[in-house]
C-alpha positions in Angstrom: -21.7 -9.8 -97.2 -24.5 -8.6 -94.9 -23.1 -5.9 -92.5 -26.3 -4.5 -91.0 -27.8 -6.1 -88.2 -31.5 -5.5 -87.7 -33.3 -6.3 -84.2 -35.5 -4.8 -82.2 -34.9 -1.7 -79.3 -33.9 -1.0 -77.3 -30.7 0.4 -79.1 -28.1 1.1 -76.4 -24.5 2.3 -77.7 -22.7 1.7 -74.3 -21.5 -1.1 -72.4 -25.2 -1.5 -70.9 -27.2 -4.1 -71.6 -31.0 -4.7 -71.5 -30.7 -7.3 -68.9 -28.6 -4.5 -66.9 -31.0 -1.6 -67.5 -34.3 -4.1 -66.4 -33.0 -5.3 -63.2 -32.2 -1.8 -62.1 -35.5 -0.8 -62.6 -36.0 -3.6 -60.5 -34.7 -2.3 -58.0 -36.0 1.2 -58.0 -39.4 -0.7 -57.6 -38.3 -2.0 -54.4 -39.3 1.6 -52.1 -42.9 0.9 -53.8 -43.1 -2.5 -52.6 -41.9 -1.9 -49.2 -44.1 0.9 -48.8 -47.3 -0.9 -50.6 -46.6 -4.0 -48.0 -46.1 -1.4 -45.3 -49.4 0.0 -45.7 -52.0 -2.5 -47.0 -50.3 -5.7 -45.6 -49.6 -9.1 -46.8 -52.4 -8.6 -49.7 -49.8 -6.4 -51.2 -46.7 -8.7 -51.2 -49.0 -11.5 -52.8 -50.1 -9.8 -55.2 -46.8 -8.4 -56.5 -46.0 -12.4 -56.2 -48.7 -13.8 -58.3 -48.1 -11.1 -60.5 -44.7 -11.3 -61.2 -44.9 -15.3 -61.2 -47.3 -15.1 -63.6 -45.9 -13.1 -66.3 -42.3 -14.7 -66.1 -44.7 -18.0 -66.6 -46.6 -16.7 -69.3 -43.5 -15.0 -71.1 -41.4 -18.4 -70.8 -44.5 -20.2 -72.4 -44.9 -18.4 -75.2 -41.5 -18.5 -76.0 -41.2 -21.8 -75.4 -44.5 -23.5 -77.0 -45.5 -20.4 -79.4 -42.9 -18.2 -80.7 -40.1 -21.3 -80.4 -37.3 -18.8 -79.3 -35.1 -19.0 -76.7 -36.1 -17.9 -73.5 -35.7 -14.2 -72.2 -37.1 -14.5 -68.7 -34.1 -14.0 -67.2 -33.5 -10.4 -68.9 -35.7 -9.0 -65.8 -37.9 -7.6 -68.2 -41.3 -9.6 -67.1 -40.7 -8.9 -63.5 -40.7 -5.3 -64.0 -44.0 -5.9 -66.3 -45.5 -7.3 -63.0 -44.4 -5.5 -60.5 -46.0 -2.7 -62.5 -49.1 -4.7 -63.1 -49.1 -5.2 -59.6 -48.4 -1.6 -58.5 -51.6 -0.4 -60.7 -54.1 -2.6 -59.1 -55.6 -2.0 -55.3 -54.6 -4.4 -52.8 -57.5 -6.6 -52.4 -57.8 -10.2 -51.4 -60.2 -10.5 -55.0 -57.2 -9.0 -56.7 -54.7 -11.7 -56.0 -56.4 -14.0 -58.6 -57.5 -11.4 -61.7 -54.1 -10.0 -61.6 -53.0 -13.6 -62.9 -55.7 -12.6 -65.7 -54.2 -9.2 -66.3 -50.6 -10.8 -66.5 -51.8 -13.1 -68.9 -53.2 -9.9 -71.5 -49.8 -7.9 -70.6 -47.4 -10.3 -71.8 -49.6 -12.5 -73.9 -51.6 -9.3 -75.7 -49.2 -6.4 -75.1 -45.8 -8.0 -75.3 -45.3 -10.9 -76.9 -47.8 -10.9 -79.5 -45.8 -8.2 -81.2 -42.5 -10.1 -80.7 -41.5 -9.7 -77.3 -39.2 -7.0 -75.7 -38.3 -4.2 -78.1 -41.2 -4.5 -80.2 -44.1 -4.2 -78.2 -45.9 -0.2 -79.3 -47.7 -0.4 -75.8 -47.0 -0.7 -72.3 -47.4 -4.2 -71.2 -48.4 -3.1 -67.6 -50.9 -0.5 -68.8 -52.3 -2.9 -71.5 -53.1 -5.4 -68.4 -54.6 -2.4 -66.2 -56.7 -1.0 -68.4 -58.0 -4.7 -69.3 -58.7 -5.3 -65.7 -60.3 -1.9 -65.4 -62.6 -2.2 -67.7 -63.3 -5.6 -67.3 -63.8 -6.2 -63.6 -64.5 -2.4 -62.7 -65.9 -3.7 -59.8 -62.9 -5.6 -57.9 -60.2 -2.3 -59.8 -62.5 0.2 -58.1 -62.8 -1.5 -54.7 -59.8 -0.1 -52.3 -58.7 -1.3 -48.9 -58.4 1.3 -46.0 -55.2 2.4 -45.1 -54.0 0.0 -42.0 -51.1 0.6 -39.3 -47.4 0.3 -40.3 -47.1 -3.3 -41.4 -50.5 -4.7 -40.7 -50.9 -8.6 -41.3 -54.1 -7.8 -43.2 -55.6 -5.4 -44.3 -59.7 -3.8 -43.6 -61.4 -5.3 -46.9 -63.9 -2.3 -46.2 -63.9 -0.1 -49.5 -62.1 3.4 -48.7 -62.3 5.8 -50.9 -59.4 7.3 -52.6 -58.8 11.3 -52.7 -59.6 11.4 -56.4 -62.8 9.2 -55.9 -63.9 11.7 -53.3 -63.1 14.9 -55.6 -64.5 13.1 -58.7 -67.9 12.9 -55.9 -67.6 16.7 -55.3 -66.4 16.2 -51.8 -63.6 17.4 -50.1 -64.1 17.7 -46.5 -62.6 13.9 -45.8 -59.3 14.6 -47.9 -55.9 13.1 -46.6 -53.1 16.0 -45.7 -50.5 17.2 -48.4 -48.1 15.6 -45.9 -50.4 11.7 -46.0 -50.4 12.3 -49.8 -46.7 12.8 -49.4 -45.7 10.1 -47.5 -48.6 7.4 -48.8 -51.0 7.4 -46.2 -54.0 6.9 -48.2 -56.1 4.6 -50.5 -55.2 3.8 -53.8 -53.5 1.5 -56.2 -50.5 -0.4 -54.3 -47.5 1.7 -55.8 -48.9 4.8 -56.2 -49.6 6.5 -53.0 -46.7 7.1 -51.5 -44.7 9.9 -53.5 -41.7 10.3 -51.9 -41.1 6.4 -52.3 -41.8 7.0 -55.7 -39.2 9.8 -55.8 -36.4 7.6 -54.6 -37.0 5.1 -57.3 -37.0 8.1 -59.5 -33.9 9.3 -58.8 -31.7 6.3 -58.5 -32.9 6.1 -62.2 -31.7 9.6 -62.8 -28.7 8.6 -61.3 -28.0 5.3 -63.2 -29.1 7.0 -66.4 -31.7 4.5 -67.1 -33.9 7.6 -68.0 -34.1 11.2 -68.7 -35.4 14.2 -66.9 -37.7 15.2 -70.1 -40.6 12.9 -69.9 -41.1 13.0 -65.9 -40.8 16.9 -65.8 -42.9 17.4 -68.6 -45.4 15.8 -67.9 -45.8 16.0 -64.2 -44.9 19.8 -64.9 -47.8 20.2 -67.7 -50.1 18.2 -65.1 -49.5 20.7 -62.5 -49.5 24.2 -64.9 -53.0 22.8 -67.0 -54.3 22.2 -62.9 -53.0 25.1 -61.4 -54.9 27.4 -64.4 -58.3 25.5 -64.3 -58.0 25.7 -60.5 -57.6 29.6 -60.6 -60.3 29.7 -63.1 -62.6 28.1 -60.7 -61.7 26.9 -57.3 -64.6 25.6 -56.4 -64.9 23.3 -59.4 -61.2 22.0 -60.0 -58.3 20.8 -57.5 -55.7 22.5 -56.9 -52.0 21.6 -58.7 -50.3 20.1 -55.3 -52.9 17.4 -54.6 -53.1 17.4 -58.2 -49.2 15.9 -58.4 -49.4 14.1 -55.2 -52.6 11.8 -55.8 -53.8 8.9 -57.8 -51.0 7.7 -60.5 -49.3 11.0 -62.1 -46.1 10.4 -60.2 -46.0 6.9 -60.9 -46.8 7.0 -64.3 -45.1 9.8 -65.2 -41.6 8.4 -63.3 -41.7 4.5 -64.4 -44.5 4.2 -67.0 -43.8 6.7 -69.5 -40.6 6.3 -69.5 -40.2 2.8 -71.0 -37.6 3.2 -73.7 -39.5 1.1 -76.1 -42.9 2.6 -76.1 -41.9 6.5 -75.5 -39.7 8.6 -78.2 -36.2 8.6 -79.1 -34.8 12.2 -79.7 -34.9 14.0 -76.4 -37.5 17.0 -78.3 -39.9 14.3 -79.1 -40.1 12.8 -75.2 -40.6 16.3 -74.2 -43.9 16.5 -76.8 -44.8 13.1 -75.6 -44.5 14.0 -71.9 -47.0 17.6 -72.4 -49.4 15.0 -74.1 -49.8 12.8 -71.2 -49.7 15.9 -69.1 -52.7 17.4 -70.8 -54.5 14.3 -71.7 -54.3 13.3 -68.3 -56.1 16.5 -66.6 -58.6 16.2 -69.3 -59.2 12.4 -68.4 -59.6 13.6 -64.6 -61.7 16.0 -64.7 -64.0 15.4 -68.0 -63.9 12.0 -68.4 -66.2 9.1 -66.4 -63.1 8.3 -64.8 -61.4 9.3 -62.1 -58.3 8.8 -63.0 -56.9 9.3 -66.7 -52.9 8.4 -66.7 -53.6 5.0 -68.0 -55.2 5.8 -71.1 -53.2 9.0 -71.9 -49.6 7.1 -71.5 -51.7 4.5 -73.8 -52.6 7.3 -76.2 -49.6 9.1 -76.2 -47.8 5.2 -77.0 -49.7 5.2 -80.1 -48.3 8.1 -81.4 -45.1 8.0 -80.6 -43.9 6.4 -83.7 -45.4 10.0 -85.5 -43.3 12.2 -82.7 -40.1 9.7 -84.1 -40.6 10.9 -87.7 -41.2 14.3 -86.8 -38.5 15.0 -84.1 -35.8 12.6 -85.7 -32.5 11.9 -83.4 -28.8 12.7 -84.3 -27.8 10.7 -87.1 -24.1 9.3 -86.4 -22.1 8.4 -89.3 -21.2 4.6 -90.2 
C-alpha cells in the first residue's frame, strides 16, 4: 500500500490551510490599497480591480479548459497575485488595460504553466512586472503626481519618483523622510507609503504567515551595503534612510520575498536568500540602467533558491 502522499508546497504541519494563509495576506494588502486609492485616486482602485479580475479569470480558465483540474480560485491565492501585480505598477489611466496583459503572463507564464500554486519557482507578480517593464517601459515609467487625500482623479502629468530623480543626479526636489514615511510621493501604487506597508507587515508577523528572517535581512543588508557606499562617497550614493523608505525595498522585501513557495525552507537559508536580494538590490540601484533593482534581485534570488534548499537543509522529523 502507497503511504506517501506527494503534492506540491506549500507544506504546512498545523491546522492552517493555504486557503487560510492567502486570504490573510489578503488582508494585510488592504492598508496598501487604501492608501494607494487615497493618494492617486480612483485609477488606483481600478486597477487593483482589473487586475485582480483578471488573474482569478485567467487562473479559472486554465484550470478549467487547459490543465482540466478543478478549480482553485477560491483559495485567494490569484487575488493576492493581483493585488501584487497591481501594487507594482503606477497608477495611470494607460495602466488599467496592460495590467490585464501582465495578469495574463503572471498566472498564465509564472503560475500555472508550472502547475499552479506550490509549484511555481518564480513570483507570479514579479514575473508580470518585469514583463510589463520591459515591455511597455514607456506606460511602467510614466507616474502620476501625488493628488489631495482621496482625489477623484488623479494629474496624468508624469512626476518623477525620488529614485528617478537620484538615478538623474538630482536631489534638490526630494520628498521629506517624513512624505517617504507616510507615502506622499510618486511611485508604484503600493509602495510609497511605508508605514502602510509596515502594518501589513506586522499583522503577518503576528498571524505567523511569515518570518522575521527574510524582511530583516534583506531590508537590513539594503540599508548596511547603502549606508557604506554612502560614507564612502556622499556625493555619489544616497544615504541608507531614503535608501529603505523609497521605491520598492519595503514592499518587496515584506510581501514579495516572502512567498513561501518561491523563497527557502530552513530559516538559515531565508536569511542567505534575504542578504542576496539585499546586495543585489543596491547593486541594481545604483549600477544598473534601472532605477530600481528589487524586481530582478527577488527574481534572481527565486532561481536559486532551490540550491540554498540543498545547502541549508531543514530539520528532518522522523516518520
Amino acid at each position: 500500500m502507497n503511504l506517501l502522499k506527494i503534492s506540491g508546497s506549500p507544506h504546512v504541519h498545523s491546522d492552517e490551510s493555504t486557503k487560510k494563509i492567502m486570504w490573510r495576506v489578503n488582508l494585510a494588502l488592504v492598508p496598501m490599497l487604501l492608501t494607494g486609492i487615497a493618494y492617486f485616486g480612483l485609477n488606483a482602485l481600478l486597477i487593483s480591480i482589473v487586475s485582480v479580475a483578471c488573474c482569478c479569470l485567467f487562473q479559472w480558465l486554465i484550470e478549467k479548459f487547459i490543465l482540466k483540474v478543478p478549480s482553485t480560485v477560491c483559495d485567494g491565492s490569484a487575488i493576492v497575485t493581483g493585488l501584487l501585480l497591481a501594487f507594482n505598477v503606477p497608477a495611470t489611466a494607460d495602466m488599467i488595460w496592460l495590467v490585464a496583459i501582465g495578469a495574463l503572463v503572471a498566472i498564465g507564464v509564472g503560475k500555472m504553466t508550472f502547475g499552479g500554486l506550490g509549484k511555481n519557482p518564480f513570483n507570479p507578480a514579479l514575473v508580470g512586472r518585469v514583463f510589463l517593464l520591459i515591455s511597455f517601459p514607456v506606460q511602467m515609467t510614466t507616474w502620476p503626481s501625488v493628488g489631495k487625500w482621496f482625489p477623484m482623479t488623479t494629474d496624468t502629468v508624469s512626476g518623477p519618483t525620488p529614485l528617478g530623480i537620484l538615478k538623474e543626479g538630482g536631489n534638490i526636489d526630494l520628498p521629506t523622510l517624513t512624505e517617504m514615511f507616510l507615502g506622499h510621493m510618486g511611485g508604484s501604487l503600493g509602495e510609497v507609503s511605508a508605514i502602510a506597508i509596515l502594518i501589513g507587515a506586522i499583522y503577518l508577523l503576528w498571524r505567523k504567515v511569515i518570518s522575521w528572517h527574510i524582511p530583516v535581512a534583506f531590508i537590513g543588508t539594503a540599508f548596511v551595503f547603502s549606508g557604506i557606499l554612502w560614507l564612502v562617497d556622499p556625493t555619489a550614493f544616497v544615504d541608507p534612510v531614503t535608501t529603505i523608505l523609497t521605491g520598492g525595498i519595503m514592499l518587496g522585501a515584506c510581501f514579495m520575498a516572502t512567498d513561501m513557495v518561491t523563497s527557502p525552507m530552513a530559516k538559515s537559508g531565508q536569511l542567505i536568500f534575504g542578504v542576496g536580494c539585499g546586495l543585489l538590490t543596491i547593486i541594481i540601484r545604483n549600477w544598473g540602467a534601472y532605477p530600481e533593482g528589487v524586481s530582478f534581485a527577488i527574481l534572481l534570488m527565486n532561481a536559486v533558491t532551490p540550491l540554498i534548499n540543498r545547502w541549508c537543509k531543514p530539520t528532518r522529523f522522523a516518520c
